[in-house]
C-alpha positions in Angstrom: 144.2 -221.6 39.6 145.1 -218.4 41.5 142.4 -217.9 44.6 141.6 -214.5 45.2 142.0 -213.3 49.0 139.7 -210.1 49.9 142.0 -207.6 51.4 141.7 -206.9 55.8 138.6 -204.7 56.3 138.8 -203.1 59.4 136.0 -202.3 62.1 135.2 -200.6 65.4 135.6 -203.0 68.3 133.4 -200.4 70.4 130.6 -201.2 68.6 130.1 -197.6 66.6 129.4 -197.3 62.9 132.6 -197.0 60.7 136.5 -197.3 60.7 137.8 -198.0 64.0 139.7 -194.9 66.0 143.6 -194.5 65.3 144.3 -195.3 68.6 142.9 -198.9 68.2 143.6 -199.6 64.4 147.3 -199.7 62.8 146.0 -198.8 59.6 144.0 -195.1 60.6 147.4 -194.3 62.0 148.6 -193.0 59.0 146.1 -190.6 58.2 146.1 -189.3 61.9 147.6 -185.8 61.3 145.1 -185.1 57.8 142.7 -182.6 58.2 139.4 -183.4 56.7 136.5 -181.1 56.1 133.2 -182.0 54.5 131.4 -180.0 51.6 128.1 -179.4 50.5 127.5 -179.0 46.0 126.7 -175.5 46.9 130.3 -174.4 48.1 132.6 -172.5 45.7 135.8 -174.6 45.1 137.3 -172.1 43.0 139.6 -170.9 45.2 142.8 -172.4 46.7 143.6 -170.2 49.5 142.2 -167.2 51.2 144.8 -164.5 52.2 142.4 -162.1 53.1 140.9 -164.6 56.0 141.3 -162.4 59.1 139.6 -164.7 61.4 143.2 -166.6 61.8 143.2 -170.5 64.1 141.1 -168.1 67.0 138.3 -170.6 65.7 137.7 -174.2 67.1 137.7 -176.5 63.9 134.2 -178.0 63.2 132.1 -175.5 64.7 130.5 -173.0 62.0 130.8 -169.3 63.1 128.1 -166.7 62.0 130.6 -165.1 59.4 130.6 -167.9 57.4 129.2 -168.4 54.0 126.0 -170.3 54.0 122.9 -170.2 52.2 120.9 -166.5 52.3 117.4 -166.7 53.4 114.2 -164.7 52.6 115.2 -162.5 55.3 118.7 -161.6 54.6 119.8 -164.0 57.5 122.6 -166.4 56.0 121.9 -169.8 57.1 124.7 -172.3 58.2 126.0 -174.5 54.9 127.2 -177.9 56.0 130.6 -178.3 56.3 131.2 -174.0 55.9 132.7 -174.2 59.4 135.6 -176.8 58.9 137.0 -174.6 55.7 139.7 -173.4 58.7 141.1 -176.9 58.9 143.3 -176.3 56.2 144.7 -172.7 57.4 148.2 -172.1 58.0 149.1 -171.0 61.3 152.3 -168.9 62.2 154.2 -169.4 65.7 154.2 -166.5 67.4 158.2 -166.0 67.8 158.0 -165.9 64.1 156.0 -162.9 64.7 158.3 -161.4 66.9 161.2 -161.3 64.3 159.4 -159.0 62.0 159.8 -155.1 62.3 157.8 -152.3 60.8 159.7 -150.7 58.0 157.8 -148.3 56.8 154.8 -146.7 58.8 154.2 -143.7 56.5 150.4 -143.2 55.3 149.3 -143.1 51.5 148.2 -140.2 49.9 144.1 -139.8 49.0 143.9 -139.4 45.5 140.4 -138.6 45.1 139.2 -136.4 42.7 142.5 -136.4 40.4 142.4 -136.7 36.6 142.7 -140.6 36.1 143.1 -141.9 39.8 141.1 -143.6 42.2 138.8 -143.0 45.1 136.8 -145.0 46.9 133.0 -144.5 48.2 131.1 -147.2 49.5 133.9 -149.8 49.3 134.6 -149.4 45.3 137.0 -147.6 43.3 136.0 -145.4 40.4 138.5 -143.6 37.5 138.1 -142.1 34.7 135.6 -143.6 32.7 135.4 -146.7 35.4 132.3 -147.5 37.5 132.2 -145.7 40.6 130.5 -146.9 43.5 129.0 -144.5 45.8 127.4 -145.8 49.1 126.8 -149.3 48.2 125.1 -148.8 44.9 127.3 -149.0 41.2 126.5 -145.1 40.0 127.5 -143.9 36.9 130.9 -143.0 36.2 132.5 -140.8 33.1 131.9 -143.5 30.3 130.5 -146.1 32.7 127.3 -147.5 33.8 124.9 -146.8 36.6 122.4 -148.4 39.1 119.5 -148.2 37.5 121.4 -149.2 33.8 121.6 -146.2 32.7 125.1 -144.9 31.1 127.2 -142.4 32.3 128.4 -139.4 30.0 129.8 -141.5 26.8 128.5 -144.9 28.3 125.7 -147.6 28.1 122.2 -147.4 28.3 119.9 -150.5 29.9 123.3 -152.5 30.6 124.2 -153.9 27.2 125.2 -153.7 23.8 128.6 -152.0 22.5 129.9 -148.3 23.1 127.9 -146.1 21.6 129.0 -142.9 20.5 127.8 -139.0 21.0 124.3 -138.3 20.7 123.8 -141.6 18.8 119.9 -141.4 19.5 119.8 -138.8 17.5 121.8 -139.7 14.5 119.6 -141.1 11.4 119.4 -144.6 10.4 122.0 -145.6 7.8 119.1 -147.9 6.0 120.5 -147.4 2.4 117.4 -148.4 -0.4 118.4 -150.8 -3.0 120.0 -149.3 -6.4 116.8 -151.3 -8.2 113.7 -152.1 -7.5 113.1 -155.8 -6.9 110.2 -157.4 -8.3 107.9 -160.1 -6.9 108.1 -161.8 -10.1 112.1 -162.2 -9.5 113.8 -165.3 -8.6 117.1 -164.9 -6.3 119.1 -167.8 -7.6 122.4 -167.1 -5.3 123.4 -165.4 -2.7 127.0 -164.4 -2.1 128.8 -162.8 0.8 132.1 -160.6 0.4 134.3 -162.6 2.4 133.8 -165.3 0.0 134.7 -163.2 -2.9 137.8 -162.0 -1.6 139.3 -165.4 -1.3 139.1 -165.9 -4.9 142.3 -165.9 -7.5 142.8 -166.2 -11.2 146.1 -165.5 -13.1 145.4 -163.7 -16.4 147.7 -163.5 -19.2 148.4 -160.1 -20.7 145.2 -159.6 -23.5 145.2 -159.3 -26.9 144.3 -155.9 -28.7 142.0 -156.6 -31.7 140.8 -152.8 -32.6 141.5 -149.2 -31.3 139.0 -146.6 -32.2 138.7 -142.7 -31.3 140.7 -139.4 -31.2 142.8 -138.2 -28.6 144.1 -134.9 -27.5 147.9 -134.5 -25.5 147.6 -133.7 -21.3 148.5 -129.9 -20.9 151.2 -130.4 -18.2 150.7 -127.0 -16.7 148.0 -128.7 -14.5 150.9 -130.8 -13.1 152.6 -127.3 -11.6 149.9 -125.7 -9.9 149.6 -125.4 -6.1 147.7 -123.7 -3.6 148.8 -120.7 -4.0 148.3 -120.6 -7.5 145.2 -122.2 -7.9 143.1 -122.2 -11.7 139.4 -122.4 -11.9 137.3 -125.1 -13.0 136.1 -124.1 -17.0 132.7 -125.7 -17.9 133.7 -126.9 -21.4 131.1 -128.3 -23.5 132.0 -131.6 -25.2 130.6 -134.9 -26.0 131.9 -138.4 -24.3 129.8 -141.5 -24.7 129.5 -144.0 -21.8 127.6 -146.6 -24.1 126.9 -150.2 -22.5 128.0 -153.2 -23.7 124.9 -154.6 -25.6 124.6 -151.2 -27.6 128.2 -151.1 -28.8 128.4 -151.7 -32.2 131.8 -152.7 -32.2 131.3 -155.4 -29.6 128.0 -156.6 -31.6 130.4 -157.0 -34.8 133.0 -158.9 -32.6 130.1 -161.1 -31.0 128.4 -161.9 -34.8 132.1 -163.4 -35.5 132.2 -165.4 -32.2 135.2 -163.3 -31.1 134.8 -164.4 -27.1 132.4 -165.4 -25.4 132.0 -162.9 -22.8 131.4 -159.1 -23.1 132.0 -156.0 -20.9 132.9 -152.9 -20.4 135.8 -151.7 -18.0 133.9 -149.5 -16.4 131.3 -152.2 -15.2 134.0 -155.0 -14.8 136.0 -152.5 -12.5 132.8 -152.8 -10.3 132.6 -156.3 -10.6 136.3 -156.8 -9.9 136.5 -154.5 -6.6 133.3 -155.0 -5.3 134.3 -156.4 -1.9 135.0 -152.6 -1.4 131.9 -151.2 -2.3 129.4 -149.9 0.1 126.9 -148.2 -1.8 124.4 -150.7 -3.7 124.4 -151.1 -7.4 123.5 -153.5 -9.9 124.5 -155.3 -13.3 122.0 -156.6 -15.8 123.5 -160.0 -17.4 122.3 -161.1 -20.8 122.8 -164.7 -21.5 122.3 -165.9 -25.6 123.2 -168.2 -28.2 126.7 -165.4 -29.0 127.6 -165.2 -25.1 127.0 -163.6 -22.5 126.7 -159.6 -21.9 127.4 -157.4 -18.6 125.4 -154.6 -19.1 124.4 -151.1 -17.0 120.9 -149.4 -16.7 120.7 -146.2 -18.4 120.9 -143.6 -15.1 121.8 -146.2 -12.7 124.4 -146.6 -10.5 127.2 -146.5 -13.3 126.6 -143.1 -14.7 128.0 -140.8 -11.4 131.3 -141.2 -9.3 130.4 -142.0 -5.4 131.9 -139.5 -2.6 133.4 -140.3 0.6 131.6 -143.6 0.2 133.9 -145.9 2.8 134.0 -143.1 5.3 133.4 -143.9 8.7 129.9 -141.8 8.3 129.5 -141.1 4.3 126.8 -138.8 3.3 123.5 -139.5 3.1 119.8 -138.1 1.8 118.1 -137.6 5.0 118.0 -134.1 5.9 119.3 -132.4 8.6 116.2 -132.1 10.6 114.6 -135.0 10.3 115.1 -137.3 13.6 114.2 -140.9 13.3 113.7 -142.6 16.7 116.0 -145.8 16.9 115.0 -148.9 15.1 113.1 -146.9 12.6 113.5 -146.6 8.9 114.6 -143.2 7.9 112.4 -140.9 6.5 111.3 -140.8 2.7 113.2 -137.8 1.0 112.0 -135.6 -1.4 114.5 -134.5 -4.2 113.4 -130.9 -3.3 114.6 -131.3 -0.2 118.2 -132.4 -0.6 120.7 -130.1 0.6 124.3 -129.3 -1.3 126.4 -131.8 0.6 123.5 -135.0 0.4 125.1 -138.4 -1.2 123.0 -137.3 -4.3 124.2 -134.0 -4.8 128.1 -134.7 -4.4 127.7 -137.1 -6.4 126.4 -135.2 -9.1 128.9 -132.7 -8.7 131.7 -134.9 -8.3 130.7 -136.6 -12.0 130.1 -132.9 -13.1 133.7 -132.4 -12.0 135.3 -135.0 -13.4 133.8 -134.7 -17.1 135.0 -131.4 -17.2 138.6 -131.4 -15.4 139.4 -134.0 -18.5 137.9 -132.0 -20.4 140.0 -128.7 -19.6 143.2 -130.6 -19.2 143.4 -132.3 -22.6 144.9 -129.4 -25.1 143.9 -129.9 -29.1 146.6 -127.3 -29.6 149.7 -129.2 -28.4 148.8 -132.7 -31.0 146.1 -134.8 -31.5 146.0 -138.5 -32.7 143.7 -140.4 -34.9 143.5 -143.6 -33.9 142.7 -146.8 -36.7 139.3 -145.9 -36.2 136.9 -143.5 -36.0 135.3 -142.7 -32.9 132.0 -145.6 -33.3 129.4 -143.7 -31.1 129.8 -140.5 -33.0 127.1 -140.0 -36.0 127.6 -137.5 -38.7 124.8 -135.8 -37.9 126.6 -134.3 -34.5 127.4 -130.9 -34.6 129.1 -130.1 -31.0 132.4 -131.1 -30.5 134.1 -134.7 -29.7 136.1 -135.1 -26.2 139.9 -136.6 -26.3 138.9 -140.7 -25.7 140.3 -143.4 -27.5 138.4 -147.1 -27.1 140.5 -149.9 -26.9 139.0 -153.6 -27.4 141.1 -156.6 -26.2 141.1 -160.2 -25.2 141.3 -161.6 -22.1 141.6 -165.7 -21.8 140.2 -166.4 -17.9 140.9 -170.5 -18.8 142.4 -172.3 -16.6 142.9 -175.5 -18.4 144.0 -175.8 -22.4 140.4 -176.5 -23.3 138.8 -174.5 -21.1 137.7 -171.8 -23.5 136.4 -168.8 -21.5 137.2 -165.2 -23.4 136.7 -162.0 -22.4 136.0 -159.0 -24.8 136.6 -155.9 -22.9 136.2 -152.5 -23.7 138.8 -149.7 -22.3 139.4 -146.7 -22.4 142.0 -143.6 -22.2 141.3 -139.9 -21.8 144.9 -138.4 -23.3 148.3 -138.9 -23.8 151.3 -137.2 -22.9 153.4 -135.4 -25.8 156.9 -136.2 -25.6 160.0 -137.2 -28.2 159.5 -140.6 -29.8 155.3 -141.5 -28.1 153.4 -143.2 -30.5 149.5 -143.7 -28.8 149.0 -145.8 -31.8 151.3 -148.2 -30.8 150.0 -147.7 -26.6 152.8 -145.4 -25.6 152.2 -142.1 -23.4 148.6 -143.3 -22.4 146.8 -141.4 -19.6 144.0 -141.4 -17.8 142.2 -138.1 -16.3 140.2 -138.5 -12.7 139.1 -136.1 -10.4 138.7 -136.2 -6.1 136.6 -133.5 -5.0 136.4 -131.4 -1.6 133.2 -130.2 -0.5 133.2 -128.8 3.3 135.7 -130.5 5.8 133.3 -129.6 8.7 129.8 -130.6 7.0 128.8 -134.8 7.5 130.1 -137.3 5.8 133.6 -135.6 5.0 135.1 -138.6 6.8 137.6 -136.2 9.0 139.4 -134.8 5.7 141.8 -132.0 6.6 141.6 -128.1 4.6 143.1 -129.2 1.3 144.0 -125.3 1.1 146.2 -125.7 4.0 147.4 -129.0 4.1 147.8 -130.2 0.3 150.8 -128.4 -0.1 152.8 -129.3 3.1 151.0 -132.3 4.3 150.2 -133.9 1.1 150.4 -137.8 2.6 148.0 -137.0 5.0 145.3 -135.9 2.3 146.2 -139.0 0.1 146.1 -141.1 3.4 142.9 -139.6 4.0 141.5 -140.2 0.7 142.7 -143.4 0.3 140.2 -144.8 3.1 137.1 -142.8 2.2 137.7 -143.5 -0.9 138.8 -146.6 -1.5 136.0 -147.9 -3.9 136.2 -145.7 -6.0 140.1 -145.4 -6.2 140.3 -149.1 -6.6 137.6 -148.3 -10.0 140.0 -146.0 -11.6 142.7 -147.9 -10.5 141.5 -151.0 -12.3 140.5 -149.7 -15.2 144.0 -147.9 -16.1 145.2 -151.5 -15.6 143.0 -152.8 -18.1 143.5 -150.3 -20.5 147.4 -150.4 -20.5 147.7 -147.1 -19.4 151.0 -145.5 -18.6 149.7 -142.9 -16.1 146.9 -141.8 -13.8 146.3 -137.9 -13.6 144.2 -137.3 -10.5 143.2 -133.4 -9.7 142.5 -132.3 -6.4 139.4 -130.2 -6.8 137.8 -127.8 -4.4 134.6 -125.6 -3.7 135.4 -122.1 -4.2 133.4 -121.3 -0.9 131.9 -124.0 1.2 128.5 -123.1 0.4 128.4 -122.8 -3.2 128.5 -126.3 -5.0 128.9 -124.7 -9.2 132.2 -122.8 -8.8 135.4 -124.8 -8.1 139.5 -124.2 -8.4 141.9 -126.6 -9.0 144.3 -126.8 -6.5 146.9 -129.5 -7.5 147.2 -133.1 -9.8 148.6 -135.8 -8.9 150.3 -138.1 -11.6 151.6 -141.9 -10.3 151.4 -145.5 -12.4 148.5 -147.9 -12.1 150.3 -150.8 -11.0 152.1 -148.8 -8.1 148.9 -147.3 -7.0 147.2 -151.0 -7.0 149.6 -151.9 -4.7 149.5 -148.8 -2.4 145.9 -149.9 -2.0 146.2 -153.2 -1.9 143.9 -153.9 -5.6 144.7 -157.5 -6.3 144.0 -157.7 -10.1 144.1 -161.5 -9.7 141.2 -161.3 -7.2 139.3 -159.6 -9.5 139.5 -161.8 -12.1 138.6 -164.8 -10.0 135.2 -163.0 -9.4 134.8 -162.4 -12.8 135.6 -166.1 -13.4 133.1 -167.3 -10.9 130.3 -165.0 -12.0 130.8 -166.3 -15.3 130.4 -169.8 -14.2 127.4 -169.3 -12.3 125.9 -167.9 -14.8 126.7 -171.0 -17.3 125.5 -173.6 -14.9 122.3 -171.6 -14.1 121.2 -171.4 -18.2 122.2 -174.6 -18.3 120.2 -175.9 -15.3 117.0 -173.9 -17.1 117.5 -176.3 -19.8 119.7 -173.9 -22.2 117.1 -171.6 -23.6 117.8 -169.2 -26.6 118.1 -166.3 -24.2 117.7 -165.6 -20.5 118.3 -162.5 -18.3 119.8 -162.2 -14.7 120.4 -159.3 -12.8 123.4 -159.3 -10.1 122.0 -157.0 -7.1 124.5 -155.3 -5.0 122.3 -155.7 -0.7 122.2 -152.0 -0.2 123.2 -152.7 3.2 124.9 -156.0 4.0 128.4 -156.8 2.2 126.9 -159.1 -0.1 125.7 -159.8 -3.9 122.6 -161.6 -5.3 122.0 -163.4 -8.7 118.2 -163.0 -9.5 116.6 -164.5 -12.8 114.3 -162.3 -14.5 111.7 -161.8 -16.9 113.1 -160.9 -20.6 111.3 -157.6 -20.4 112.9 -156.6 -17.2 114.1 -153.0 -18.4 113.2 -152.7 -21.7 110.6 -149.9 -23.0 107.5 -152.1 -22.5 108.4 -152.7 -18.4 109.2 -148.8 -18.7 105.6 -148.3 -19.5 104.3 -150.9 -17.3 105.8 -149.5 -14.5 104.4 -145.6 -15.6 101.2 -147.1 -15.4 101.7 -148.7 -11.7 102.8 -145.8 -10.5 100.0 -143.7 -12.0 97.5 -145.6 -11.0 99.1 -145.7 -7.1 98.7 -142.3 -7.2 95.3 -142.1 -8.3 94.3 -144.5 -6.0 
């Protein structure tokens, strides 16, 4: 068996407490010429060497000097730290004939730069630039863009010592606090809750669709709007037509195909184009989903969100409804607005005139003269009884399979539509050929809020036309995406986009039109980046949710959901109503509330 030995332990033969001197033991010999230095746990040990020690070997090692750190008293007197005095121990000293073979090179002094644009100077011991923190006589004082003493920000800086930049009278400005496109009831149950981020990760492959019926009568595009410029500039015409925007419940086409079990989902594209890009949107809006024994409907609220085209809304600063002189301290709700007191360039107003512009710049552009086409069917939403005359739109309804597997049996019936064709040798619309659509962007006042830093379109259109686009393309990018999307869906050829302007600043019901635009939809998807296959993976997963909820409720004959866009946070929410929600009886009901508030 192997005996263990216990290895030499040395000790002091003078009698003293611990290892014996080197002088007497062979073993401290070899740490003779160490340097050793105790520490207390509050030193810093964070630093390897000092170069800026000026104190040099003049010290004794082991004795603490009054320089030192240490620990600071009531007082302000700095108290000796044990083991602060040995720090030197470890210092390297130079011989001094090493210090004799160095010669000054350069003696000359540096130049003060105080006071220059961007430099340095130095009060107090600190250094302070542009938008730096100065120091002036020991104190941190406020610099251009920095912070000051007593936390409070210098010009363009931070107030109280935190938070993020914050920009030019920002005290001032009035809280973006948007109010939700519907009211939410009490009686509501919020079944889901999705954020954007989530959305756009989605993906779905459709096939091309299947065209089952084409209804409608359309005019050809006058291509004269395609020459105009600047320079010679045509007014805006109010032209007094009829074009239906029906939802999807009260078409009577889509109730024939849903009687025959032709899908089992219904829409129309200009609700599913909000559906499919709504990880752009900003503003709120909402979608009332009707779940029965024939499928299930994507519907719109008569004067909701669906019903008027949205300006500038991705701008850095989009319009809003507060008036100008209302100030809201911060951390307040902004103030209720009366409709009374909304000026011309208010989020309500341009949107009202930008839908008033768009209905009639298709209108003016489509030319009965040069052709029109009957399509198989006549238009559905016009009665006999109508007397004023029918605007250039053809319907289109087709068939969209979003399964993934063989029996997964999930199809879409979508309605589309297109606003004109294009007349040329050999285009048949019958057969889908030459089909356009007709959109409108609108300028109001590049120097009023919430035009998002658009240049004069009067000056720049015609020479600087990617810069307008560019601009465009980021306040507007909802709302490009929209019509984007929907030419997709429709199999349209072209996209004819006018670029409409105020005829003064300050009058809002005269306009010119300056220039159009023609490109194709799937070039234009990819300029601004409109997946088509994200889309239809958040169709696909609404659709879903929607089928395991009515079938967690235990499959009833008919159920109602409303999908809520947060007015203010990039999310959407799933809530499960009453059946009544929106019909004529809750229209009543809610009268009465409202009355009797009033009274009371």
């Amino acid at each position: 068996m192997a005996s263990f030995k216990l290895p030499e332990i040395p000790t002091a033969h003078d009698g003293a407490w611990g290892p014996p001197s080197a002088s007497t033991s062979s073993t401290s010999k070899k740490f003779e010429d160490i340097p050793y230095a105790p520490y207390s746990k509050s030193d810093r040990l964070g630093r390897f060497a000092d170069w800026y020690d000026v104190s040099g070997g003049a010290g004794v090692t082991g004795l603490p000097t009054a320089t030192q750190g240490g620990q600071k008293t009531r007082r302000g007197e700095r108290g000796q730290a044990y083991g602060s005095g040995t720090a030197s121990a470890f210092n390297y000293f130079h011989a001094a004939e090493d210090e004799a073979s160095f010669s000054l090179v350069d003696n000359k002094g540096v130049g003060s730069t105080r006071g220059a644009r961007g430099g340095q100077y130095q009060r107090g011991g600190r250094s302070q630039g542009r938008g730096g923190a100065g120091a002036r006589t020991g104190g941190a004082q406020g610099g251009r863009g920095g912070q000051n003493q007593r936390g409070q920000g210098g010009r363009g800086g931070n107030r109280g010592g935190g938070g993020g930049r914050r920009g030019w009278r920002d005290w001032e400005k009035n809280n973006r606090n948007r109010e939700s496109s519907v009211v939410i009831s009490p009686s509501w149950n919020m079944l889901e809750e999705i954020e954007f981020h989530r959305l756009a990760k989605l993906r779905l492959d459709v096939d091309d669709p299947e065209d089952l019926e084409s209804y409608g009568r359309l005019h050809a595009y006058d291509k004269t709007f395609d020459r105009l410029t600047t320079k010679t500039a045509a007014p805006l015409q109010l032209v007094d037509r009829i074009k239906y925007n029906t939802t999807t419940s009260d078409d009577p086409v889509i109730q024939q195909l849903a009687s025959t079990s032709a899908a089992n989902v219904y829409a129309t594209d200009t609700i599913l184009s909000v559906l499919m890009t709504a990880p752009r949107s900003v503003y709120p809006w909402d979608i009332v989903i009707q779940k029965t024994s024939q499928g299930i409907f994507l519907d719109k609220r008569d004067g909701g969100p669906f019903d008027t085209v949205t300006v500038n809304e991705n701008a850095y600063e989009p319009p809003s409804d507060t008036p100008p002189n209302a100030t809201n301290q911060p951390g307040q709700p902004a103030a209720p607005t009366q409709p009374t007191e909304l000026g011309i360039n208010s989020a309500t107003s341009l949107s009202l005139e930008a839908t008033y512009i768009n209905q009639n710049f298709h209108f003016q552009t489509t030319n009965s003269q040069q052709g029109v086409v009957d399509l198989a069917n006549a238009n559905p939403f016009y009665g006999p009884d109508e007397t004023d005359p029918l605007a250039s739109c053809a319907y289109k309804y087709r068939i969209y399979d979003l399964g993934i597997t063989e029996e997964d049996d999930v199809r879409l019936c979508l309605r589309t539509e297109v606003d004109a064709y294009q007349p040329g040798a050999g285009v048949k619309p019958q057969n889908g050929q030459g089909l356009v659509t007709i959109r409108a962007l609108n300028e109001f006042d590049p120097r009023a809020p919430g035009a998002g830093g658009a240049p004069d379109w009067r000056t720049k259109l015609d020479s600087q036309r990617g810069a307008v686009v560019a601009t465009e393309m980021k306040n507007n990018s909802a709302k490009l995406a929209r019509w984007t999307v929907q030419a997709c869906l429709a199999g349209a050829e072209a996209i004819k986009i006018g670029y409409i302007s105020r005829h003064s600043p300050g009058n809002p019901t005269r306009h010119v039109i300056l220039s159009t635009a023609s490109m194709r939809p799937a070039d234009f998807a990819g300029q601004l980046n409109v997946s088509l296959a994200n889309g239809w993976g958040i169709v696909r997963t609404v659709v879903d949710l929607v089928n395991k909820l009515w079938e967690k409720d235990g499959s009833p004959e008919e159920a109602k959901y409303v999908l809520v866009k947060d007015p203010n946070k990039p999310l959407i929410r799933l809530y499960s109503v009453p059946l009544s929600t929106f019909t004529a009886d809750d229209v009543q009901d809610v009268a009465e509330d409202t009355a009797e508030d009033t009274d009371a």
